[in-house]
C-alpha positions as a printed NumPy array, in Angstrom:
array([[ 0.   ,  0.   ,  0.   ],
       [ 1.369,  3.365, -0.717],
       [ 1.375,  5.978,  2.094],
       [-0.656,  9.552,  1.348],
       [ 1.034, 12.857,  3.044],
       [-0.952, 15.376,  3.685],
       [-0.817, 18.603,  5.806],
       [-1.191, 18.651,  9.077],
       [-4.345, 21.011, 10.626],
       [-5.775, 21.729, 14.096],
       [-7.703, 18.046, 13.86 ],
       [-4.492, 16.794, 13.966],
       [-2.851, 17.653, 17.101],
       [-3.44 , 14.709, 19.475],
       [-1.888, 12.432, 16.06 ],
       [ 0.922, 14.928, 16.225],
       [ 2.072, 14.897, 20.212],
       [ 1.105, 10.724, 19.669],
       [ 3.701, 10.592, 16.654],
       [ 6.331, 12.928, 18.91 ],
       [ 5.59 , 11.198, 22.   ],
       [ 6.703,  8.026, 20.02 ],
       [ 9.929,  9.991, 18.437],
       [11.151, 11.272, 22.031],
       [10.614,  7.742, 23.73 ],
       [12.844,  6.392, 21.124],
       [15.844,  8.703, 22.147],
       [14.798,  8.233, 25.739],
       [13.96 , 11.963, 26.177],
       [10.605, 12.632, 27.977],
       [ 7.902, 14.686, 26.303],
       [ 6.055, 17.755, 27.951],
       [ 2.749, 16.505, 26.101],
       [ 0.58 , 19.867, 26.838],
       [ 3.669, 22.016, 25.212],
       [ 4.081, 19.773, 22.391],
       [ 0.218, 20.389, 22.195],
       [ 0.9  , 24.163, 22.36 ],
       [ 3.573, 23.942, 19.788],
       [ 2.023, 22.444, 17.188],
       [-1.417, 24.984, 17.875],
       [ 1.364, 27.784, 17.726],
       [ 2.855, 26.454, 14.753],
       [-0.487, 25.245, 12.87 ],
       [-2.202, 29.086, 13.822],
       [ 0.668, 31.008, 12.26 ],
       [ 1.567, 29.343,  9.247],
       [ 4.177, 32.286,  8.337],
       [ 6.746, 30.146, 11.148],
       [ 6.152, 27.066,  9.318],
       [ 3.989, 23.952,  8.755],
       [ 3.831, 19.841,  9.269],
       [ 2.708, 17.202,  7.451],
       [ 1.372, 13.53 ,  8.564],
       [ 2.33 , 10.533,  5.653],
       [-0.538,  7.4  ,  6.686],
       [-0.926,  4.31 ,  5.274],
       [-4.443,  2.719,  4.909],
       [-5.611,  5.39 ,  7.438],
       [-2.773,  4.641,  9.915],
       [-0.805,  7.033, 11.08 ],
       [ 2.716,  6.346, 10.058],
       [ 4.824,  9.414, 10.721],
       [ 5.23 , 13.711, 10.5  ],
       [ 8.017, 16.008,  9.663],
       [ 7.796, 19.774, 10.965],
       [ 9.623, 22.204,  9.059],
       [ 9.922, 25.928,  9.853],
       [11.76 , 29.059,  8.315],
       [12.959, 32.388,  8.809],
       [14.578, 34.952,  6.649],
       [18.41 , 34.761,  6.724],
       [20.781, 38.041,  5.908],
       [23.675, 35.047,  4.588],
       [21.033, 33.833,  1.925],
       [19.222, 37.122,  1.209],
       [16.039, 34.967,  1.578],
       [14.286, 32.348,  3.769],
       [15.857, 29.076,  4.734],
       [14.027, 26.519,  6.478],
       [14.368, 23.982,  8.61 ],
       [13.678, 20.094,  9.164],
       [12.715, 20.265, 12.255],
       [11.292, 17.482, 13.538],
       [10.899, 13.77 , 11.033],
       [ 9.937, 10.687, 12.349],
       [ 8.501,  7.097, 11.122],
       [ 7.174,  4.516, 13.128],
       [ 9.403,  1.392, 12.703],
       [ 6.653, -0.612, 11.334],
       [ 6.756,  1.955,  8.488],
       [10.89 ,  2.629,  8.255],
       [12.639,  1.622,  4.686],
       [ 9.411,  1.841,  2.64 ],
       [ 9.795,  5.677,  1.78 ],
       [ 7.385,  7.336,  4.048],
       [10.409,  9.52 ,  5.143],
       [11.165, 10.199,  1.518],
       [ 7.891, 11.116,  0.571],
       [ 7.225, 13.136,  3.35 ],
       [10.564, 15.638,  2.736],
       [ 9.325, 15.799, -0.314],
       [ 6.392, 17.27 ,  0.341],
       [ 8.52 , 19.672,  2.45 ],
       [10.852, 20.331, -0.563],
       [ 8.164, 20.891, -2.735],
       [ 6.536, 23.504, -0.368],
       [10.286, 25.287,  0.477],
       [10.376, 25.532, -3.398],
       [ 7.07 , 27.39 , -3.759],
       [ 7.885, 29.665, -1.1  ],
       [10.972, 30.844, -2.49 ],
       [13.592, 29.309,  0.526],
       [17.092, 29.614, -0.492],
       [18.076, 26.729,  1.721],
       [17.245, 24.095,  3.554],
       [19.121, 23.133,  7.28 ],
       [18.661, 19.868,  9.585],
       [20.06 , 18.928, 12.718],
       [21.492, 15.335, 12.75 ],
       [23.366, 13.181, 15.476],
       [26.515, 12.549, 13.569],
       [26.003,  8.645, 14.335],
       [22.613,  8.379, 13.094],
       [23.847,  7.216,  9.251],
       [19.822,  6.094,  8.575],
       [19.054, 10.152,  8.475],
       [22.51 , 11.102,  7.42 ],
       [21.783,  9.075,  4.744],
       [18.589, 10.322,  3.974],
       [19.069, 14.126,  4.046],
       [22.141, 13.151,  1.466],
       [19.745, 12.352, -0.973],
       [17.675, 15.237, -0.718],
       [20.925, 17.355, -1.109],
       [21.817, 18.243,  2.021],
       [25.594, 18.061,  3.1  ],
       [27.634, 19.335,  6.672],
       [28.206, 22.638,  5.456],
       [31.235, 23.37 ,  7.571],
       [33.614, 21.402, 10.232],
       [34.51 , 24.125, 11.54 ],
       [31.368, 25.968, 12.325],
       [29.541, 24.758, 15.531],
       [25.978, 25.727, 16.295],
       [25.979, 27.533, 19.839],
       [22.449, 27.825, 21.379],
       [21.134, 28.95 , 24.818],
       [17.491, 28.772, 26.193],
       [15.703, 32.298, 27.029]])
């Protein structure tokens, strides 16, 4: 059976926390299910920060990538971001993950983005892997992404 992507709306949000809860468990990192709730009503309300989509199969739910954006000075345009993909193993190796950036490429491409960026472990070869084939590459190994929480 092939698996239909579509984007996510407010209907959605309990499938979206499931599908995260599921993606945090995995890397043993515990989920804050009311602000994963108010993320995704954030992010679904104000479409200019970015959008999701949810790839099922048969009317299972099978995984979602998030992707947001923001206008960078380096690009002179928007880049956006991967920021959050994940497939239920039942559904791993049969291209959900593929079809779902694509659906993200596709929509980066009508919006104009100059570039795309993803955060990877640098062990996980499975997304390195992935994001390879969509075009994505380490851009520098020099440059190291500080960040700090407000």
């Amino acid at each position: 059976m092939d698996f239909s992507i579509r984007k996510a709306k407010d209907a959605d949000i309990k499938t979206l926390v499931d599908l995260m809860g599921l993606f945090y468990a995995e890397a043993n990192y515990p989920l804050d299910g009311k602000w994963a709730a108010e993320s995704f009503c954030f992010l679904l309300a104000h479409p200019s920060s970015g959008c999701a989509w949810i790839a099922q199969e048969g009317g299972c739910d099978a995984g979602y990538v998030v992707m947001t954006h923001r206008y960078g000075m380096e690009h002179g345009g928007l880049i956006a971001y991967i920021d959050d993909l994940f497939v239920k193993k039942e559904f791993r190796q049969r291209h959900a993950a593929s079809m779902l950036l694509e659906a993200l490429f596709n929509e980066c491409k009508d919006m104009g983005c100059k570039s795309v960026a993803v955060e990877a472990g640098s062990g996980n070869h499975a997304a390195l892997g992935l994001y390879g084939r969509f075009g994505l590459r380490q851009e520098s190994a020099t440059r190291i992404l500080l960040q700090g929480k407000l």
